[in-house]
C-alpha positions as CSV (number, residue, x, y, z in Angstrom):
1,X,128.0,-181.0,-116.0
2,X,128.9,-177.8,-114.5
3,X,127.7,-178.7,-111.0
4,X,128.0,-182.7,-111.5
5,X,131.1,-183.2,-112.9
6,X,132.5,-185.1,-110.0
7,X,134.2,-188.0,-111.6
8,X,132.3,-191.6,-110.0
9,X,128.7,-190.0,-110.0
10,X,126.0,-190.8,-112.3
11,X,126.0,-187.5,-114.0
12,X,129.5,-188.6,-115.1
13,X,129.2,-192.0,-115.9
14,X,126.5,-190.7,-118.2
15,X,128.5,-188.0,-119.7
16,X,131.8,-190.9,-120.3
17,X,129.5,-193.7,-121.4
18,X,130.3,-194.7,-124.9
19,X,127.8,-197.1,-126.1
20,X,126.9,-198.8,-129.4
21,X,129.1,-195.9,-131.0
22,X,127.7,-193.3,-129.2
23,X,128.7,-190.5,-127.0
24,X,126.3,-188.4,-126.1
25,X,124.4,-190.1,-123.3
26,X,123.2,-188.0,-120.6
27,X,121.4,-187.9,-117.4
28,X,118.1,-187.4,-117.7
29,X,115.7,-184.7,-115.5
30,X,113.0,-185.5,-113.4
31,X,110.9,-184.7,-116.4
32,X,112.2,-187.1,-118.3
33,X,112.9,-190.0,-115.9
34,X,108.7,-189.7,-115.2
35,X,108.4,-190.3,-119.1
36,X,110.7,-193.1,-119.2
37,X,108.4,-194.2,-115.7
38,X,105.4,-193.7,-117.2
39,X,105.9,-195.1,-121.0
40,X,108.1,-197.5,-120.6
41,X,108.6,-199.3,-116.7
42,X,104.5,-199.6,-116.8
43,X,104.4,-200.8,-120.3
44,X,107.5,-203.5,-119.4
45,X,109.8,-202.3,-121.6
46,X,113.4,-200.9,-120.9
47,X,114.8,-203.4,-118.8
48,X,114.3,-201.3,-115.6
49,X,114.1,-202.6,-112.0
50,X,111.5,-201.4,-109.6
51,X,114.3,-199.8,-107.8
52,X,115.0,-195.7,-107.2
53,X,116.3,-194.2,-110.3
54,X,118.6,-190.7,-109.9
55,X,117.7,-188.0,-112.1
56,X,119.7,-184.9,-112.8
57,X,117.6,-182.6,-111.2
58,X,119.0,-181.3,-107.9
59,X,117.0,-180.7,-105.0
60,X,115.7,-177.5,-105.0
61,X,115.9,-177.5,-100.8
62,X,119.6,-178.3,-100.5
63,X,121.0,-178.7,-104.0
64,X,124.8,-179.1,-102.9
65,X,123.6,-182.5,-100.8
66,X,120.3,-184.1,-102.6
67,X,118.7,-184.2,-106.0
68,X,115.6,-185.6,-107.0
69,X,115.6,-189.3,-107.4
70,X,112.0,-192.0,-108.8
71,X,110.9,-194.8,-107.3
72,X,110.5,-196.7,-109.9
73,X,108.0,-199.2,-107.7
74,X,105.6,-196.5,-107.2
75,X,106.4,-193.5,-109.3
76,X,106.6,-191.1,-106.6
77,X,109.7,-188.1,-107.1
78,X,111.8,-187.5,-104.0
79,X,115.2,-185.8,-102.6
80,X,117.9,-188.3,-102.2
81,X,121.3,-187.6,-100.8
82,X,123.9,-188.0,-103.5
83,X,125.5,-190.2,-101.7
84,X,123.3,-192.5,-101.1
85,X,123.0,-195.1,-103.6
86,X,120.6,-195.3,-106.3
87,X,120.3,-196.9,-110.2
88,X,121.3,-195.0,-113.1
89,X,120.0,-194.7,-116.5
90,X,121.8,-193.0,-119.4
91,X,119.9,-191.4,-122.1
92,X,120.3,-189.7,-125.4
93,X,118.6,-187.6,-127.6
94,X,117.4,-188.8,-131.3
């Protein structure tokens, strides 16, 4: 949160969410966000769109503008301008 704590961005909204009496939600990485891809969008579970998820993971090119977002049609990891719109999804650790 040191670098996204900008109040309206997903990192945020992921770091605020209180849900089902839980606090700790979090944005995931790239890493992780390919997991969620790979066990649960092409299994059909999770609810997820096929839309471009955001991950947490900032661009290693220009990391004050982009970070790495997933396509969640195709899989495929790219730099996205944070201001650009994408979906968010909070996780947790369990």
């Amino acid at each position: 949160m040191t670098n996204c704590g900008i109040p309206g961005t997903s990192a945020d909204y992921c770091n605020s969410l209180l849900m089902s009496g839980f606090s700790d939600w979090f944005l995931p990485s790239r890493d992780e966000l390919l997991a969620i891809y790979t066990n649960l969008k092409l299994n059909g579970y999770g609810n997820l769109s096929w839309d471009n998820y955001w991950s947490s993971t900032e661009s290693l090119a220009t990391p004050l503008y982009y970070a790495e977002a997933i396509n969640f049609s195709d899989g495929s990891v790219f730099d996205w301008n944070k201001y650009a719109g994408a979906k968010t999804r909070a996780i947790r650790k369990f």
